[in-house]
C-alpha positions, 0 to 999 in steps of 0.5 A: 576468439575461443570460446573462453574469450568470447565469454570473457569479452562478454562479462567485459562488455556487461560490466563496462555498460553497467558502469555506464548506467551508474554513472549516467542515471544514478550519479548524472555524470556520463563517462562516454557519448550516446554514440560510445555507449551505442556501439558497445551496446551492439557489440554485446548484443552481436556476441550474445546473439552468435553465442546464445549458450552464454545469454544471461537473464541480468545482461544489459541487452535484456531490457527489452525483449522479455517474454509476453505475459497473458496476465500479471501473477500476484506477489505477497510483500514479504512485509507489508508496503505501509500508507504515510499519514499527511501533514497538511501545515507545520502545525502538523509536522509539530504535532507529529514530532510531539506524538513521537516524544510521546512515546520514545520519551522526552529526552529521545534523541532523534534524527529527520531523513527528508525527501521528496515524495515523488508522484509515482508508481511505488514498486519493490525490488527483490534482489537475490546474490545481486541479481533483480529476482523478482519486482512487483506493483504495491498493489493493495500493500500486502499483494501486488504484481509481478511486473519484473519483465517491465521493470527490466527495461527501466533506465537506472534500474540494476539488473546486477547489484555493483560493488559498494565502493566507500572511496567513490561514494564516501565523499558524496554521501557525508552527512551534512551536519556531521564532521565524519563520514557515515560507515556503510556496509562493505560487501552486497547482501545476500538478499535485499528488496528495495522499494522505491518509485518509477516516474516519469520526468516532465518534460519526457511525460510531454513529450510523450503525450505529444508523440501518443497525440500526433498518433492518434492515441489517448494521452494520458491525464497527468505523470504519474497515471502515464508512468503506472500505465506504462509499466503495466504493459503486457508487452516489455517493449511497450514498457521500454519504449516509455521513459521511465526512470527510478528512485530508490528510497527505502529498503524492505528484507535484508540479509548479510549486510546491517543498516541501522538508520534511513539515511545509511540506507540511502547511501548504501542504496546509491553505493550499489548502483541505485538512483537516489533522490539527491534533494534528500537531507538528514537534520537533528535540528527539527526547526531545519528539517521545517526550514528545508520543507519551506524551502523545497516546496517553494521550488515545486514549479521548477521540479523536473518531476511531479511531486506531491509533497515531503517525507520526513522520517526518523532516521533510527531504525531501533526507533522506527521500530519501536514506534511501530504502525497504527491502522496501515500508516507507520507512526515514525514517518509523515507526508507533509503534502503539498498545498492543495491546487485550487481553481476557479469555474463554474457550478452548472448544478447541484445533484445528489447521490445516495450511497450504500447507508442511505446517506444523501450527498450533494454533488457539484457539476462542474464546467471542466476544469483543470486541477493539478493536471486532472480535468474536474467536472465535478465535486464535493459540496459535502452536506446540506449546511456546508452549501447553506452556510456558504450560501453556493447558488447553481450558476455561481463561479466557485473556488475548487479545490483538490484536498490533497490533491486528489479529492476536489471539493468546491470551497465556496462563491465567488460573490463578487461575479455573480450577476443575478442569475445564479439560483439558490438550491434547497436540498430534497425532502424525498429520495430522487430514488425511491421517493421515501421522506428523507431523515436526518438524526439530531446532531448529524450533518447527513440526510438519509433514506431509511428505506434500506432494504428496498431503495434501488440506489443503495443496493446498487452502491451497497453491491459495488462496496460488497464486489470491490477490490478490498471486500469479495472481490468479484471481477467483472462487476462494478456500477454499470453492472451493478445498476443493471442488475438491480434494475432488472430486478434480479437481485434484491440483496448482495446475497442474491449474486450466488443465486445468479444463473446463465439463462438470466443474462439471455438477450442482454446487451454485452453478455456472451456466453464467455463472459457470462461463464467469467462472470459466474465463475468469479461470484463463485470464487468468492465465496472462499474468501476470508471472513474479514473480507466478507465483514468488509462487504457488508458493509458495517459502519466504521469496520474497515479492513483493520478493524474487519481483521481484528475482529475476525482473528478475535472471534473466529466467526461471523456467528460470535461476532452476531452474538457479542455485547459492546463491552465484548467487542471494546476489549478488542485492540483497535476496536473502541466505542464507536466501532462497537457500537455500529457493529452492535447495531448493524446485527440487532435489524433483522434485515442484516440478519437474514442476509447473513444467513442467505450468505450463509446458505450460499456457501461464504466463508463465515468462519476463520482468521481467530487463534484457537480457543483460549487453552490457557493463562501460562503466557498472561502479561508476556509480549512476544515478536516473531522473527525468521522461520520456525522449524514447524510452525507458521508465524500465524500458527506461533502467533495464535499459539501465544494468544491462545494462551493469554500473550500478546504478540508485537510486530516490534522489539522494545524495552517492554519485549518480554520474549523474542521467538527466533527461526532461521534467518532472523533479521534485524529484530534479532538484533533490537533484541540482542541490544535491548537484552531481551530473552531470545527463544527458538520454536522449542523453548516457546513451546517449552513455556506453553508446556506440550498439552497446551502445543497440541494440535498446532503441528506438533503432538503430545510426545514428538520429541520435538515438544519438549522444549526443556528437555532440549539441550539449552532449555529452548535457549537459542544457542546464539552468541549474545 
């Protein structure tokens, strides 16, 4: 053959095994045996090999065979991958759909897209012109993993996008209970990320567990753990020697093509070649979509997958937006999970752990048990009241249960064993750690050491909270590590991490001079972190991530935060009384502020995240959402530009917008605003209101022509067909 045969044979072979793949994992009806596909498979790799000019990243051969990785690189999701909050009984589910009437108003009409939730690995697929560019982890939400090479090697994952196909597609995607066909779109965007799950089925995850036994080799606890540690391989061949499949079920960016609700989505996803989940239904009934729910998840035992629940979602994307997200959790979708699994087993004892704010916690030891696929050996038993209430007794046989299932706690008794032995329990009246006389403060439930700065056992759970993952994030110390440190006596505070040096760690067990160097290069590393990860750190009562954000953008330093009465801080958007009041606390003891300032004197971040300085009233009442990318400005830098000029800025368009700011490649909510009629503005026009001495010092000077904004043609207008 020529060349331009061979090449032509091989774009052949691709397309011929690509539709192959669809067939078999996206629609389960395979077109030609193993063996057929098996020899087309050698064919192509036999040409491939002979002409290795012409080896393409996106060909089926290369599942396998990807480079190694020393190390995953960090991905930042272009949006956010958003936690659901849970439904635990119907009366939750109603409740949900009220809130939603609430606020897009009684007379809204809307649609439920339900789906199975599956108990996998969430991941994001980003596909440029129809080829997989890029596929990450969720990691923390904002920043995961680059695990493309991994994910390459996954069964019914596309490589190359296919053709959407309304002929094919269009009988098996028809809504349920309308009369028509819903319209997809008719070609591939030019940029889409899909989100979706990587799994493992069942009967595959035993089988595996088999083969690792009969090897020698760990096995893994439960599916979903097998399926995340299965993509996390440093070796591509590693991954796909595993069986992991996928289930698309969201979309993220898109460009070139319009979606405009959830259950569109979905056929659109499936149209391309992704595998969607067939037991996804869409309902106007909202008494259906709770009938459906009753119906899946008495079918849990028979799932060829794990699952922990149901995701009821509006189905509008207009509505989704304006409903938008409040914390990390969006307010038009809802997990309803499943009942929790329970067990029975024996309490050997009571202990208690003392956490980072002295709190004193009981906690159940118990026989081994398995829940849910975990072994449990222990459990929460909550407070003092809860086991004197329940009248639990070391020795008893007690009901476990996995809230969730992730959290086991014990739920009670079984009366009806005991048979004498069991001994009744009375909570301590002196720290198991440093012997100070417990406290607790009338009306609470918990029992605390006051010895904050001395007792051992809270600064040792104090510097795991402050080198964790969602605080300073310091690798290569955790609770062992932690423990030593203190024991040793060589920290009395988190601040004393900096002062940490090579001959301290001289004759300790497990600390070479490599891993010493690691160590105090990461504490060093942490001091550049932002100061609402340093807020998270210390530890301050109630000031989570987003309440550590929103303080930071609001004040801009650890000094005005120090220096703000509570009235100061309940102004603030999501930071009410109770928050406000526990940071006016925390600062007030003088412990708290000497840390700061040895924080301080080691270098921290403690300024940085807020607007600029108020310079202005001209955007009082005005909300604004930012979409696409502006000429000069960064979305941070336009959105501190607003606020410091008295607007407000929104993540979506509604009836309430007053402006939308449009940069290039501006998606969908360009398109809210063009249906709503709302005010569409490019980066002049802004500008153009704020007025260039208030514009200053945000990229753009007094006099760059570029300020301007009504001297431009169109008034800062964006020239767009409205």
């Amino acid at each position: 053959m020529t060349e331009i045969d061979v090449a032509r044979r091989i774009e052949e072979l691709r397309a011929t095994i690509r539709e192959h793949n669809y067939r078999y994992y996206v629609l389960d009806e395979p077109s030609v045996s193993d063996a057929e596909y098996d020899a087309l498979m050698r064919d192509l790799r036999a040409l491939e090999v002979a002409t290795p000019d012409l080896l393409s990243p996106d060909s089926p051969t290369q599942r396998v065979g990807a480079p190694l990785s020393s190390q995953f690189a960090k991905v930042r999701h272009p949006q956010p991958m958003l936690s659901l909050g849970n439904a635990f009984d119907e009366g939750d589910l109603r409740a949900w759909r009220e809130r939603v009437l609430k606020l897009l108003g009684e007379d809204a009409q809307l649609a439920f897209v339900v789906e199975p939730k599956i108990d996998g690995l969430a991941i994001a697929l980003t596909y440029r012109d129809g080829r997989l560019a890029i596929g990450a982890t969720r990691g923390d939400g904002e920043v995961g993993e680059d695990v493309t090479a991994n994910l390459r090697t996954v069964g019914g994952l596309p490589m190359m996008l296919r053709e959407p196909q309304q002929r094919d597609e269009g009988r098996r995607m028809k809504d349920e209970e309308a009369s028509s066909f819903i319209l997809l779109p008719s070609s591939l965007p030019g940029l889409i990320e899909v989100r979706g799950e990587v799994y493992i089925r069942i009967a595959d995850f035993e089988a595996l567990n088999d083969g690792l036994a009969a090897a020698g080799e760990k096995v893994f606890a439960n599916a979903r753990n097998s399926a995340a540690g299965s993509l996390r391989q440093k070796d591509p061949a590693l991954t796909a020697a595993r069986p992991l499949r996928f289930f698309a079920y969201q979309v993220g960016p898109v460009e070139g093509v319009e979606l405009t609700g959830q259950w569109q989505t979905l056929q659109y996803l499936r149209a391309i070649g992704f595998p969607v989940n067939r037991d996804a239904r869409r309902f106007t009934d909202f008494e259906a979509v709770l009938a459906y729910c009753r119906e899946w998840m008495a079918r849990r035992d028979s799932l060829e997958y794990e699952a922990d629940g149901i995701v009821v979602k509006i189905d509008d994307f207009a509505q989704q937006r304006e409903l938008g997200v409040v914390g990390r959790d969006p307010r038009w979708a809802i997990a309803y999970k499943f009942p929790a699994r329970e067990a029975t087993t024996r309490l050997l004892n009571i202990s208690v752990n003392v956490g980072r704010t002295g709190v004193v916690t009981p906690g159940a030891e118990l026989e081994p048990v398995l829940i849910g696929g975990v072994t449990v050996r222990n459990a929460s038993l909550h407070n003092a009241d809860y086991i004197a209430e329940r009248d639990i007794r070391v020795g008893d046989y007690v009901m476990v249960k996995r809230a969730g299932d992730v959290i086991p706690y014990v739920i009670g008794p079984i009366l009806s064993r005991r048979d004498g032995s069991e001994q009744p329990w009375s909570f301590p009246e002196r720290c198991p750690a440093c012997d100070t006389p417990l406290e607790r403060v009338e009306g609470e439930a918990a029992w605390r050491c006051p010895n904050f700065g001395i007792c051992p056992a809270q600064l040792v759970r104090r510097v795991e909270h402050f080198v964790s993952r969602g605080a300073l994030d310091i690798v290569g110390i955790g609770e062992k590590q932690a423990e030593l440190f203190v024991g040793a006596g060589l920290i009395a505070d988190v601040a004393d991490l900096y002062a940490l040096r090579a001959e301290q760690f001289a004759g300790m067990e497990g600390f070479g001079p490599k891993k010493i160097a690691n160590l105090l290069a990461a504490i060093e590393e942490s001091k550049a972190r932002p100061l609402d990860r340093l807020l998270v750190g210390l530890g301050i009562r109630f000031v989570g991530s987003v309440a550590a954000q929103d303080l930071a953008r609001h004040f801009g330093g650890l000094d005005a935060i120090i220096a703000a009465g509570q009235a100061d801080l309940e102004t603030i958007d999501g930071v009410g009384p109770v928050v406000a009041a526990s940071v006016v606390d925390f600062f007030q003891h003088p412990e708290n502020r000497a840390l700061v300032e040895k924080l301080r004197a080691a270098g921290l971040t403690l300024t940085g995240g807020a607007p600029r300085e108020r310079r202005g009233d001209g955007l009082a009442g005005k909300t604004f959402v930012l979409t696409g990318t502006l000429p000069t400005l960064t979305r941070e830098q336009a959105a501190e530009l607003i606020v410091a000029h008295g607007g407000k800025v929104s993540e979506s368009v509604s009836k309430k917008t007053s402006y939308v700011v449009a940069g290039a490649s501006a998606g969908s909510k360009l398109a809210k605003a063009t249906q709503l009629g709302v005010q569409v503005l490019d980066e002049a026009g802004l500008l153009g209101l704020v007025g260039a001495a208030g514009a200053e010092g945000w990229g753009l000077g007094v006099g760059d022509p570029d300020a301007g904004g009504e001297e431009q043609e169109g008034g800062g207008q964006l020239g767009l067909d409205l």
